[in-house]
C-alpha positions in Angstrom: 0.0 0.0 0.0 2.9 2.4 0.5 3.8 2.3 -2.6 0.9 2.9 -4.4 0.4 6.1 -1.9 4.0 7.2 -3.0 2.8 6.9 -6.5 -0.1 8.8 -5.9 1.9 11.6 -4.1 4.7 11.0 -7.2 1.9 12.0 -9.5 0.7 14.9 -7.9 4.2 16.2 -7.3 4.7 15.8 -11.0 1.2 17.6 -12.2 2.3 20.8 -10.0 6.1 20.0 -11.6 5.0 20.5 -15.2 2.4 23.3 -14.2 5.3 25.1 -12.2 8.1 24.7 -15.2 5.8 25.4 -18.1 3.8 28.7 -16.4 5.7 31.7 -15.2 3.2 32.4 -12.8 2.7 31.0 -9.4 -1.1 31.8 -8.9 -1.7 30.0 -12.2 0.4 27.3 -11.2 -1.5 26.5 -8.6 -4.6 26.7 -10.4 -4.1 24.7 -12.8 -2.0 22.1 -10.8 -5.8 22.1 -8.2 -7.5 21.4 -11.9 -5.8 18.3 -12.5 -5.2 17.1 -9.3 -9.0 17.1 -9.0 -9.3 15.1 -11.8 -7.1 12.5 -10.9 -9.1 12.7 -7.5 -12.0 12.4 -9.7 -10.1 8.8 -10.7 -9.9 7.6 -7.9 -12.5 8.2 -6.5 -14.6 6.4 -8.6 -12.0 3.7 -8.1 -13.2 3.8 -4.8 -16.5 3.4 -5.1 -16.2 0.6 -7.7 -14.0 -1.6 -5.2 -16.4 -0.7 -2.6 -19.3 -2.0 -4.7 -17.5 -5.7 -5.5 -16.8 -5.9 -1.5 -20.5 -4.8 0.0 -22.1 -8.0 0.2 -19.2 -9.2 2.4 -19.7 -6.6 4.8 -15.6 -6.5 4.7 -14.0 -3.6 3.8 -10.7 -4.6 3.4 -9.5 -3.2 -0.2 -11.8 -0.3 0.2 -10.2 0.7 3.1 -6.9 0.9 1.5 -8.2 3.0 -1.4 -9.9 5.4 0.3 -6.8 5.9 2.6 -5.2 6.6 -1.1 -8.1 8.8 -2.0 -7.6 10.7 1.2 -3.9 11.6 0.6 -4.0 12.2 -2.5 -7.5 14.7 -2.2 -6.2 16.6 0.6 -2.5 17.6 -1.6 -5.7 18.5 -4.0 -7.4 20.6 -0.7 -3.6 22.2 -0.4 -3.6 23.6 -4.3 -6.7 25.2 -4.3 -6.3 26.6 -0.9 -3.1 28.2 -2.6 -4.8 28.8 -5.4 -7.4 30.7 -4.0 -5.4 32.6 -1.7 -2.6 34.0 -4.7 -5.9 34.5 -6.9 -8.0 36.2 -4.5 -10.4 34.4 -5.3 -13.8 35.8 -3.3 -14.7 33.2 -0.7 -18.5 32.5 -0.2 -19.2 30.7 3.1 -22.4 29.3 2.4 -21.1 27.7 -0.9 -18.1 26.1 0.7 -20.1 24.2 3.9 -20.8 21.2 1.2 -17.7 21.2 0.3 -15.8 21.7 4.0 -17.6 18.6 5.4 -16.9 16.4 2.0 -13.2 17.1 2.6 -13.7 15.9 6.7 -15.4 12.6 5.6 -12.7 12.1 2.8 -10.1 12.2 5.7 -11.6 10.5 8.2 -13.7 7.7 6.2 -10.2 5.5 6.1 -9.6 6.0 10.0 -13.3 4.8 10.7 -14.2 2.5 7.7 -14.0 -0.5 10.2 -16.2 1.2 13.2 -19.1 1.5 10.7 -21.4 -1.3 11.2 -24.1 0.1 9.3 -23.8 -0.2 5.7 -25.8 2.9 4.8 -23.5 5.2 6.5 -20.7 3.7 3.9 -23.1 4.3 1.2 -24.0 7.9 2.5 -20.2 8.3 2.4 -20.2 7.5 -1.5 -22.8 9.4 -2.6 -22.0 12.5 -0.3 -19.0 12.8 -2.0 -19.6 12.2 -5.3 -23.0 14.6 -5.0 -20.0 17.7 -3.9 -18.0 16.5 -7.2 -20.5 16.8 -9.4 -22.1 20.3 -8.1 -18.7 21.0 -8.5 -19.3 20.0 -12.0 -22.6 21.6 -12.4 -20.9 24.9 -10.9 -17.9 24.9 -13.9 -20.8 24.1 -16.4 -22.6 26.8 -15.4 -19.8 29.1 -15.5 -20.0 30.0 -11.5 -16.0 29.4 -11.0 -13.6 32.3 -11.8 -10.9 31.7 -13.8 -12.4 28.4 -14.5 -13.8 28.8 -18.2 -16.1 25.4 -19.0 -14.4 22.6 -20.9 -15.7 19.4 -22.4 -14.0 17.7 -19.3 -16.3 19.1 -16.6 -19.5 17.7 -18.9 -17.3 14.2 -18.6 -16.9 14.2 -15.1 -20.5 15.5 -14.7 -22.0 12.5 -16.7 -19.2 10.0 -15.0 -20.3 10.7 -11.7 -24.1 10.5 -12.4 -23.5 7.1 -14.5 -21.4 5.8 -11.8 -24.1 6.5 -8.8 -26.7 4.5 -10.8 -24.3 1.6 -11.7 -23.4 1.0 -8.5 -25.7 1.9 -6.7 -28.4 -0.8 -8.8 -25.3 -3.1 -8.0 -25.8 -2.4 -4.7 -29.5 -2.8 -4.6 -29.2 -6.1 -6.1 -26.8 -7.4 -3.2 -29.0 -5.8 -0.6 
């Protein structure tokens, strides 16, 4: 497992590495290495929720749990570039917006530390969804236009539709083993 989480760190390290040595400008840097360290959040996540979905009728969480704990690294260096990101490009800060958003990022983190206290299935499954419903808002939000700096691109319709797709495959999946 260390491994793989050193090659998840490796890749975001690279992604702000070729954002920092092709752009002369920090601010964009940053924004641009949040961009696609989200994406590759968006990876594996869904990752995540596929294993999830082969191991819930055992109840055993036991490859889950390592990818989330992936997932959780690899989402919070993706917490730090924005953070930066918004900071060098003053971005304007709207609380209400962000409360989604705050309490995905404290599940992300401590989902892997608690995976194996949860007895009940649908809090795991509230888990899932929770997060993936905050990704694709996010989505929605680039769509829409709503993020500064942020102009729409053919991937945000992707990861919009991915997301969406993903919660009915799995989640039928689910269904059927429940």
């Amino acid at each position: 497992m260390k491994k793989i989480i050193s090659l998840g760190v490796f890749a975001e390290l690279l992604i702000f590495l070729i954002f920092f040595l092709s752009i002369n400008d920090i601010s964009e840097t940053f924004r641009y290495s949040a961009r696609y360290s989200g994406r590759l959040s968006l990876i594996v996540y869904l990752y995540c929720f596929y294993v999830f979905s082969k191991e819930f009728e055992g109840n055993k969480y036991n490859k889950t749990k390592k990818v989330v704990l992936l997932f959780s690294v690899l989402h919070l260096i993706h917490f730090i570039y924005l953070a930066f990101s918004v900071w060098l490009n003053e971005l304007p800060i709207i609380p209400y917006k962000l409360l989604g958003g705050f309490i995905a990022y404290v599940l992300i983190i401590i989902y892997p530390l608690l995976i194996d206290k949860i007895k009940k299935t649908i809090y795991h499954i509230i888990y899932f969804y929770y997060v993936g419903i905050v990704m694709a808002v996010t989505y929605l939000a680039r769509i829409k236009g709503e993020f500064i700096g942020a102009p729409t691109e053919l991937f945000h319709y992707f990861g919009f539709s991915i997301v969406i797709l993903i919660f009915i495959l799995f989640g039928y999946k689910i269904y059927k083993k429940s």
